[in-house]
C-alpha positions as CSV (number, residue, x, y, z in Angstrom):
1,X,-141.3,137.8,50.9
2,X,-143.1,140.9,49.8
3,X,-146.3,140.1,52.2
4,X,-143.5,139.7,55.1
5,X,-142.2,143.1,54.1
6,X,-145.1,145.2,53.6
7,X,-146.4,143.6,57.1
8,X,-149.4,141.7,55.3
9,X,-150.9,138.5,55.2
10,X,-151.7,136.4,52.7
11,X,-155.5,135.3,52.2
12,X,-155.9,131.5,53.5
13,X,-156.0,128.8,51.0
14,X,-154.1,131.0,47.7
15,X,-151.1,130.1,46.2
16,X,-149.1,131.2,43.2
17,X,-146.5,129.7,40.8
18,X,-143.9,131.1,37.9
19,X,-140.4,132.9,38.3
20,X,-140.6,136.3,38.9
21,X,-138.1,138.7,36.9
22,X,-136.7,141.8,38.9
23,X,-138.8,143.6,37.1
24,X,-142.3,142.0,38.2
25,X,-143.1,139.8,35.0
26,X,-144.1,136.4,35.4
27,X,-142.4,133.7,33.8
28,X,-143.6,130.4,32.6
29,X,-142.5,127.4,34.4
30,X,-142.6,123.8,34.0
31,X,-144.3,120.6,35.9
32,X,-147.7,122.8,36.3
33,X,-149.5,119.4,36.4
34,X,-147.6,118.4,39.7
35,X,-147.4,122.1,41.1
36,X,-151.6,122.3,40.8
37,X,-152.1,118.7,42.9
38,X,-149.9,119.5,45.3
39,X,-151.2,122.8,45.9
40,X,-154.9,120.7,46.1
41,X,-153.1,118.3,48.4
42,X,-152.3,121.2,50.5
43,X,-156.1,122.6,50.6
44,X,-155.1,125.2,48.1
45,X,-158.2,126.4,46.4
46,X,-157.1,129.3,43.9
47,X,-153.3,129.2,42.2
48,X,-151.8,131.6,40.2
49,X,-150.2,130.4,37.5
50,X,-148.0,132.7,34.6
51,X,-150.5,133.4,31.6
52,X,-147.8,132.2,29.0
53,X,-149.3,129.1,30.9
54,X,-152.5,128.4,30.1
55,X,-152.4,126.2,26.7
56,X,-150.7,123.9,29.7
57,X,-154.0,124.4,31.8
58,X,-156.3,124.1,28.6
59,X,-154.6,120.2,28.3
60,X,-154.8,119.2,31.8
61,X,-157.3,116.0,32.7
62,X,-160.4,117.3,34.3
63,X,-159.7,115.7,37.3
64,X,-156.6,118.0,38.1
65,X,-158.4,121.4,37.3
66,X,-161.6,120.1,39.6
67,X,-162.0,121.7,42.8
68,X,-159.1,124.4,42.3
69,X,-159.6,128.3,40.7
70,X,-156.8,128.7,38.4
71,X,-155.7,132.5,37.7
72,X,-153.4,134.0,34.8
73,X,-150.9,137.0,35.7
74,X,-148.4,138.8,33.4
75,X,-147.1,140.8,36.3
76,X,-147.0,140.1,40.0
77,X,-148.8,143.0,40.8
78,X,-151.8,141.8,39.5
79,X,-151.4,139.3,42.3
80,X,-151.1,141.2,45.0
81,X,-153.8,142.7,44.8
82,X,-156.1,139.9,44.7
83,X,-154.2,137.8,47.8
84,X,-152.9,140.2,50.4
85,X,-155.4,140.9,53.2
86,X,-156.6,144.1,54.2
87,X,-153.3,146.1,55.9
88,X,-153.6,146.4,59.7
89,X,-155.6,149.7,61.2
């Protein structure tokens, strides 16, 4: 929704997980094991995943974290930054 509203796109092949509070903090979530191979299935190559998440990465087989760039965020701003394309000139 945000990349619809400020009129930019999202770079190819980046995803992102967690609840997002109305104040921009990224919760941790559930079923990241699942979420991360379907987001390979899809040709996802870097996820974002909530930080409060990553003893969940740390005990995930090798074979799920192959092939995919997993980033931490505490706030969804730290996000954006990193997947929004250039705004239009």
């Amino acid at each position: 929704l945000y990349s619809a509203v400020m009129e930019r796109k999202v770079k190819p092949c980046m995803a992102m997980t967690g609840e997002l509070t109305l104040r921009g903090r990224v919760l941790a979530i559930g079923g990241l094991k699942e979420k991360l191979l379907a987001a390979k299935a899809a040709g996802v190559t870097d996820v974002f995943v909530p930080e409060e998440n990553q003893r969940d990465v740390a005990e995930l087989e090798e074979e799920v974290r192959k092939d995919i760039a997993i980033h931490y965020a505490k706030k969804v701003d730290e996000i954006w930054k990193q997947i929004l394309l250039p705004e239009k000139r």
